[in-house]
Steps between C-alpha positions, in 0.01 A plus 500: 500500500475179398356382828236736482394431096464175655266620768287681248457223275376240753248759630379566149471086445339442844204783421494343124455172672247623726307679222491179261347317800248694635429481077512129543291538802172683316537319222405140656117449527314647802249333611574151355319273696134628732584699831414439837347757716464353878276682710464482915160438503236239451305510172181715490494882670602800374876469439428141335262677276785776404762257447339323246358751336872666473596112392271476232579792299882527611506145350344639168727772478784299580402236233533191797247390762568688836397202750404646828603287830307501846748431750359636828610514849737562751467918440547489146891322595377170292443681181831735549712190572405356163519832311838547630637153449411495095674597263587856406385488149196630475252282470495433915295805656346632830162676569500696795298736755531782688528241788781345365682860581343521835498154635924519507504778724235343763628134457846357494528403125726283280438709162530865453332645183757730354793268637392176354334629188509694188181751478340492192163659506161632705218344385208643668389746782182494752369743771328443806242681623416641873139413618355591876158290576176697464479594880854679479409905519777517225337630156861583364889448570505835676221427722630153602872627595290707752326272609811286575670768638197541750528116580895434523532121465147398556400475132601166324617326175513171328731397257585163365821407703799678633727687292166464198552836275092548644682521869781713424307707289321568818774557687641775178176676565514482863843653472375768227210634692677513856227248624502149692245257427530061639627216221243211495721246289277213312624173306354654173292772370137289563476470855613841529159635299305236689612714830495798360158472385363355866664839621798389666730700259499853462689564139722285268696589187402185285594483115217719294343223265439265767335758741244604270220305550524584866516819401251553253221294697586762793641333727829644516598855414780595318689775519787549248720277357879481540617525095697779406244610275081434511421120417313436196269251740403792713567808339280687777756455769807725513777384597619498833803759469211702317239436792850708699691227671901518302673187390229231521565372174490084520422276191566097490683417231645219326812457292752284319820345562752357409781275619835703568753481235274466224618736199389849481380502145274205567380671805435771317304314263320369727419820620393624111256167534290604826474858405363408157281220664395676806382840315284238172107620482438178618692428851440892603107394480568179692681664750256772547212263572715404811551813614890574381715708306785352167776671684827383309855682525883419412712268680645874641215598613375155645797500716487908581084443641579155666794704679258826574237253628728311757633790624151646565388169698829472663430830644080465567618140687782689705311760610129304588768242661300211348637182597451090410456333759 
């Protein structure tokens, strides 16, 4: 009996302990020095633009200066490799892609997202778009799945690199509408247009904002766009599940890390920061001139999409069999 009052008591001063520090924990200041977001790219372009616009006002919310950091190269590994060597505290984070859930399950990679890191938060969402050149006999989604089922293999795409979201978007509709069209890989998204509009490439799914001047001069022809829902940039289109092909739902995102181990209720503040930040008057507007949704969640949810969306280009990759050579 004794033994066992003894038990009891230790397990009631272990949770006490545990309770006064997790107190301690949320009491110290959060943030008390500026953050660092790193991102994998080069400054300029449209995930340079996001990240600092998501800087600027997390770093107002926040009540410290969110620095952002280009680190590009190697894949995205150089920026993961710092984000994943700093400290867990908080004020060391990670902007991400879609790519940087793709990329691992094409390439042999270091870092894994959910492995390495703590989730925090989406920060944004943008659709592509599917446009045929003028001399395509396509007018609509339905009439160009005939038309590739008529021509098995003959009709081709660009994208901007193996493994791209553009390419295996392609290869989700190919899959979709039971048709079988030829990957033209580019080094970028400008050469492929530069083809594309000499004729050489039949259709492309390129991101909407940048396609519309092509578009809107005539010289491509869209289609629909790949968004769940209409896009506010072309509300004219349907979207393709709504133009009859199932499950062609892509959008590039981007989204936040941070370094495993860092404490939940700091992650979770975090996460309070970009959702206030991301959905302001003023960085909705900003992002909407580039073409892009505020698309913010919880930590839980970060982690539950980032899961949904690997398994869904683990599965388009498997079954196109795309491989790096």
């Amino acid at each position: 009996m004794t033994n066992l009052r003894f038990i009891r008591t230790a397990a009631v001063a272990t949770a006490m302990a545990g309770m006064v520090a997790g107190a301690y924990a949320q009491s110290q200041k959060f943030p008390s020095r500026p953050l660092r977001a790193v991102v994998s790219i080069a400054p300029g372009g449209g995930m340079d633009m996001i990240s600092r616009a998501m800087a600027q006002k997390l770093g107002e919310t926040l009540g410290q200066t969110v620095v952002v950091d280009n680190r590009p190269g190697a894949g995205g590994n150089i920026a993961m490799e710092i984000a994943a060597g700093s400290a867990p505290d908080g004020h060391n984070l990670l902007i991400i892609s879609a790519t940087s859930v793709i990329f691992p399950v094409l390439y042999k990679a270091r870092f894994d997202v959910l492995r390495d890191f703590a989730p925090v938060s989406q920060i944004s969402a943008q659709g592509y778009v599917l446009v045929v050149i003028p001399s395509m006999p396509a007018r609509s989604v339905t009439e160009l799945v005939q038309h590739l089922k008529a021509n098995p293999g003959k009709i081709n795409f660009s994208s901007s690199g193996i493994g791209s979201p553009n390419h295996l978007t392609a290869e989700l509709f190919s899959a979709m509408s039971g048709t079988r069209m030829t990957h033209v890989p580019y080094k970028g998204s400008a050469p492929a247009f530069a083809d594309m509009l000499a004729g050489q490439i039949d259709l492309a799914f390129p991101a909407i904002m940048s396609s519309q001047p092509l578009i809107r001069s005539g010289k491509l022809r869209a289609l629909a766009v790949t968004t769940p829902k209409r896009s506010f940039v072309v509300p004219e289109l349907p979207t393709i599940v709504e133009a009859g092909v199932p499950g062609v739902v892509v959008v590039n995102w981007y989204g936040l890390l941070a370094p495993l181990n860092t404490p939940a209720w700091i992650v979770d503040r975090l996460s309070r920061g970009v959702a206030a930040s991301m959905n302001s008057p003023e960085v909705v507007k900003r992002l909407q001139n580039d073409g892009s949704d505020a698309a913010t969640s919880t930590p839980e949810e970060f982690r539950k999409h980032i899961t949904e969306e690997r398994d869904k280009w683990t599965r388009v990759i498997r079954n196109a069999n795309i491989r790096v050579q």
